[in-house]
Structures are given as structure tokens and as C-alpha cells.
C-alpha positions as CSV (number, residue, x, y, z in Angstrom):
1,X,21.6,33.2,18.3
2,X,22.6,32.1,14.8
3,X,21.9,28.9,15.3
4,X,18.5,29.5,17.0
5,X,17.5,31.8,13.9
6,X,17.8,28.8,11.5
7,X,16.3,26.9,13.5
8,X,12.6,28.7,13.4
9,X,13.5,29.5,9.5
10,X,13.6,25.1,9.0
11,X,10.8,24.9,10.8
12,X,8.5,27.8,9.6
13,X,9.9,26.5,5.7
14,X,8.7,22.8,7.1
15,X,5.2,24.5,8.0
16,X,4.7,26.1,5.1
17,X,5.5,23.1,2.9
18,X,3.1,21.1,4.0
19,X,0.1,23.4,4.9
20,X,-2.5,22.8,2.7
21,X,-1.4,19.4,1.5
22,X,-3.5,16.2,2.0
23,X,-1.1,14.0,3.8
24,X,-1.7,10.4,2.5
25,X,-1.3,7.0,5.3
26,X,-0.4,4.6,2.4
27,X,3.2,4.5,1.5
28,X,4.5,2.4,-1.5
29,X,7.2,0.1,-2.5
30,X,7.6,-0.4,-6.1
31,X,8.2,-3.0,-8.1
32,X,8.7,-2.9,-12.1
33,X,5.2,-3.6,-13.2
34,X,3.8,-3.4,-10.0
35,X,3.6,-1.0,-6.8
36,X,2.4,-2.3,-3.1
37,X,0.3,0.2,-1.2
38,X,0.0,-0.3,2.2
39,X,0.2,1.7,6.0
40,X,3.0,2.1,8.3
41,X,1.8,-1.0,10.2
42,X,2.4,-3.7,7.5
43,X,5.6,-2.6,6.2
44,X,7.3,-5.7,6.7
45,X,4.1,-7.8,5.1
46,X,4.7,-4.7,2.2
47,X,8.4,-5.9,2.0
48,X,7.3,-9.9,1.7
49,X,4.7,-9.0,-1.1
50,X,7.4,-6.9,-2.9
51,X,10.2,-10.0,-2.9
52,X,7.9,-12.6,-4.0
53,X,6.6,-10.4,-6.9
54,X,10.1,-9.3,-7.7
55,X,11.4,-13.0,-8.0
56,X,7.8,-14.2,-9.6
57,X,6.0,-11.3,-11.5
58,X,7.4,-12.3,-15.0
59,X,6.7,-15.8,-14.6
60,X,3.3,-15.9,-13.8
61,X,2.4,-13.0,-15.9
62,X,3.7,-15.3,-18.9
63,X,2.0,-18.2,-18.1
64,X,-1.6,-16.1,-17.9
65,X,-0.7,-13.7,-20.6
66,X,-1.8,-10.6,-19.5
67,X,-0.9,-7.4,-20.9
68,X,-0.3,-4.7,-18.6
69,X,-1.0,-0.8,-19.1
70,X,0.4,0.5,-16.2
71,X,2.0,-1.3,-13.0
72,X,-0.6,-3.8,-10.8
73,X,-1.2,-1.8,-7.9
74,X,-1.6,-4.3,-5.0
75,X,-3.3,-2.4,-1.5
76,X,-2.7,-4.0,1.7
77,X,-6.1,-3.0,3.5
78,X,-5.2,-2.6,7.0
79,X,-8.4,-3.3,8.9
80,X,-11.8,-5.1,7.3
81,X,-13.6,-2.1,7.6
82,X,-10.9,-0.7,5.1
83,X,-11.4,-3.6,3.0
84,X,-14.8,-3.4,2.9
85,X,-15.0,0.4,2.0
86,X,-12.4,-0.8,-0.7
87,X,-14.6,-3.6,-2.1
88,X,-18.2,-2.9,-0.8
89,X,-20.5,-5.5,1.2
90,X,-20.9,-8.1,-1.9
91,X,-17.2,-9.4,-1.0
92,X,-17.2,-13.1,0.9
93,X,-15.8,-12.7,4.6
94,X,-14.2,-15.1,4.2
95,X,-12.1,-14.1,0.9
96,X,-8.3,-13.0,1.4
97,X,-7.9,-11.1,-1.7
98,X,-9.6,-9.9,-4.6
99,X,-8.4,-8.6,-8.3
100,X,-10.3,-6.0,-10.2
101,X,-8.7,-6.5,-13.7
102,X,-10.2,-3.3,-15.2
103,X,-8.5,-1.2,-12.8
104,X,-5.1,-3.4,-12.9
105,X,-6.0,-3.5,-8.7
106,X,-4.8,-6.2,-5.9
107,X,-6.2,-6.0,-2.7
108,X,-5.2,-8.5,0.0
109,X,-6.4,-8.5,3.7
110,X,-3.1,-7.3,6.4
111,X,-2.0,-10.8,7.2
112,X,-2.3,-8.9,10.9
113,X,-6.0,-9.5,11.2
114,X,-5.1,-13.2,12.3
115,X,-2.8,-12.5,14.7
116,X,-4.0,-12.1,18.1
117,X,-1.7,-10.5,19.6
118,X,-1.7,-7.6,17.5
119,X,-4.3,-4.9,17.4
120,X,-5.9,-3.0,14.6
């Protein structure tokens, strides 16, 4: 009975907790100057983006000289109508990635869109 009693207690506190709270599909992994955004389906492509930055952020940022205000936030869209929304119509279909500079902004197209067996 004890037992049972804690039991609805976790789960009304659980409840409670996260009514009223805006749930968010992008998780992160973050780097030193930069953080990857992306959705439960591209965590691995998330986990390649991270370990090339990690081994060649610093370089490349010294050979372009940039100075950065806060980290590089790179977004994995998910599906092109998420990139689009991200980036508007004006974007080539054909482009992989963009960078918005002002905002300090990445965004790269899921490497899933080409392959076919998976589906968005």
C-alpha cells in the first residue's frame, strides 16, 4: 500500500511539473563555442557534427578570424519543410547549408533526406 501511495505521489509530482510547460523537439549537444540543435531522429548525425567541430572549431575559426559573441548554434532541420520555414522560399533547393552570421546561426539539411530507406 506504501508502495502504491508513492507511486501516484511520483506521478501526480511528474504531472504537475510539466503542465503548463512548452515541451521543445530539439535537444542539444554542446560544444565550447558552439551548440548542435537537432530532433531525436538525427542524434547520431548530431553526434558526427559535434566531433568534427570539437576536433576542428579552433582551427578554422583562426584561419577566418571571426570573433564570436556567444556559441555558433548549428540546427539540424529535420524535414525541408522545416528548413524552409527556417530560411524562407529565397533559399536554393539545392543548397545543403546556410550561415546567418548576424545571428551566429548554422543550419544544415538532416543528411536523412538522401537516404531512401528512411522516412521523414
Amino acid at each position: 500500500m506504501k508502495n502504491w501511495i508513492l507511486s501516484i505521489v511520483f506521478m501526480l509530482s511528474l504531472v504537475s511539473g510539466i503542465k503548463g510547460q512548452h515541451v521543445s523537439p530539439w535537444q542539444t549537444v554542446r560544444g565550447e563555442s558552439f551548440v548542435v540543435l537537432y530532433q531525436q531522429m538525427d542524434s547520431l548525425n548530431a553526434q558526427s557534427i559535434h566531433q568534427i567541430l570539437s576536433e576542428d572549431f579552433y582551427s578554422i575559426n583562426f584561419e577566418i578570424g571571426a570573433e564570436l559573441n556567444q556559441p555558433i548554434q548549428v540546427f539540424i532541420a529535420p524535414t525541408e519543410s522545416g528548413f524552409k520555414r527556417m530560411l524562407g522560399d529565397s533559399f536554393p533547393h539545392w543548397g545543403e547549408a546556410v550561415a546567418i552570421p548576424v545571428n551566429q546561426q548554422i543550419i544544415v539539411k538532416s543528411p536523412r533526406w538522401h537516404r531512401p530507406s528512411q522516412h521523414m
